[in-house]
C-alpha positions as CSV (number, residue, x, y, z in Angstrom):
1,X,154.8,26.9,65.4
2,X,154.7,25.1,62.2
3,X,156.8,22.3,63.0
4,X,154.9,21.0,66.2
5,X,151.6,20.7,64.2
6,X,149.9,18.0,62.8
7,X,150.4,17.2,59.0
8,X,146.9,17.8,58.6
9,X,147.9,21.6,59.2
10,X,151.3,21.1,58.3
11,X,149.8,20.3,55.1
12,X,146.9,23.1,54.8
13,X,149.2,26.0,55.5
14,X,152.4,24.9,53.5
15,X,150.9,25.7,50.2
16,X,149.6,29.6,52.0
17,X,153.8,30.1,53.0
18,X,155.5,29.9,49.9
19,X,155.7,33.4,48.2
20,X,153.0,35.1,50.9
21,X,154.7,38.6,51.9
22,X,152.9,37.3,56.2
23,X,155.4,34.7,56.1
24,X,158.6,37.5,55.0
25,X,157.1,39.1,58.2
26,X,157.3,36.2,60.1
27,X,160.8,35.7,59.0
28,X,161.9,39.6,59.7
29,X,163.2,38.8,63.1
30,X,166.0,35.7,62.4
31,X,167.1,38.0,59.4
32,X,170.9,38.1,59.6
33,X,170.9,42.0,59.3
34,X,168.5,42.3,62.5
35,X,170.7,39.5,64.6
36,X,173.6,41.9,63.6
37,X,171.8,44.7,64.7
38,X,170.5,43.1,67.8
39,X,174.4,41.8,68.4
40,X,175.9,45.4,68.7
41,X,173.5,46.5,70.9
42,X,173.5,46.6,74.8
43,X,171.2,47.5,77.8
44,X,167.8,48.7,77.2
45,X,168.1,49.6,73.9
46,X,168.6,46.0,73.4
47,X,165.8,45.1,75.2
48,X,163.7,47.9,73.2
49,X,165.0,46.5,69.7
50,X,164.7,42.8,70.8
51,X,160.9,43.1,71.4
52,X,160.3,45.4,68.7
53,X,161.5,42.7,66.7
54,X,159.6,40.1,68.4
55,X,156.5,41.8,68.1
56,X,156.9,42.1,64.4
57,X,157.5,38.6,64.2
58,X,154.1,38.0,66.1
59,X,152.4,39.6,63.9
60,X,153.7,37.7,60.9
61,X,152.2,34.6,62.7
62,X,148.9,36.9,63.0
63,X,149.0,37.6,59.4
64,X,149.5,34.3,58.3
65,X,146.7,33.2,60.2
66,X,144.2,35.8,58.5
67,X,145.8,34.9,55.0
68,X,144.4,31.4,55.8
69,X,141.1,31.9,57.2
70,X,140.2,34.2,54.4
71,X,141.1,32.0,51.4
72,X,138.4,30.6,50.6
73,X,137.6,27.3,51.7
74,X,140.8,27.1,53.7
75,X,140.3,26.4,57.5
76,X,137.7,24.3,56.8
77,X,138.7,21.5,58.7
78,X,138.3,21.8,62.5
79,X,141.7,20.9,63.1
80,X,143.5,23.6,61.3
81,X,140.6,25.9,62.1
82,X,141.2,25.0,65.7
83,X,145.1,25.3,65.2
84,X,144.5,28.7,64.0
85,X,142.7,30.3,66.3
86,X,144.8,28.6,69.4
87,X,148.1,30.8,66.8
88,X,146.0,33.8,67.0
89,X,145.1,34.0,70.7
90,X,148.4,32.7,71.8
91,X,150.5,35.4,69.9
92,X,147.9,38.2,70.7
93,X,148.0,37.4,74.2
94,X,152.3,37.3,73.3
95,X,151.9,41.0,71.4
96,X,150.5,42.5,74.3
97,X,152.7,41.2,77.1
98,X,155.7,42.6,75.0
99,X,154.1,45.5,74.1
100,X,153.4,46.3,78.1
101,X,157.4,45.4,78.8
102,X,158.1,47.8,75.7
103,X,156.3,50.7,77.2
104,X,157.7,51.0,80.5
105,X,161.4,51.0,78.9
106,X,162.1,54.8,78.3
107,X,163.8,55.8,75.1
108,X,167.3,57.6,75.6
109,X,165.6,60.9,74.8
110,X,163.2,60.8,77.4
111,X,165.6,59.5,80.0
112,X,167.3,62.5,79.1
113,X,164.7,64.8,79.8
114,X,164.6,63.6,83.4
């Protein structure tokens, strides 16, 4: 996300990543203990754990994006206001496609059940 904007944005959110708990969100899902996780695990409950993950990651990058426009006088630029709200669509639109895939996978208990 980051890396294929312009430094203009590059510029305006590198000082909103260092130390700000959105980005240890966005970072949650290429944590080595969640890619061990993810490694050990088969079938759907890999699939269930994979876009859990993802969504959490999402929503880093939606957190992020409120953390800038609500410093103040950040986002003032059309640019990275533009940038931002082009992160925010894209990943809500991104949430809720996962979230749809995550709800028709049953959990092992209610496979059970039936």
């Amino acid at each position: 996300m980051i890396a294929a904007a312009s430094p203009t944005v590059r510029a305006g959110l590198g000082a909103l990543l260092s130390g700000n708990p959105a980005f240890t969100v966005l970072e949650s899902a290429a944590r080595p203990e969640t890619l061990a996780e993810l490694a050990e695990t088969r079938g759907t409950e890999f699939d269930r754990l994979f876009l859990k993950d993802m969504i959490r990651h999402h929503e880093g990058a939606l957190s992020m994006v409120a953390a800038l426009l609500g410093t103040t006088g950040a986002g003032q630029e059309p640019e990275v206001f533009r940038f931002a709200a082009e992160v925010d669509t894209d990943q809500r639109a991104e949430i809720a496609r996962m979230s749809a895939l995550l709800d028709t996978l049953q959990s092992p208990a209610a496979a059970q059940k039936h």
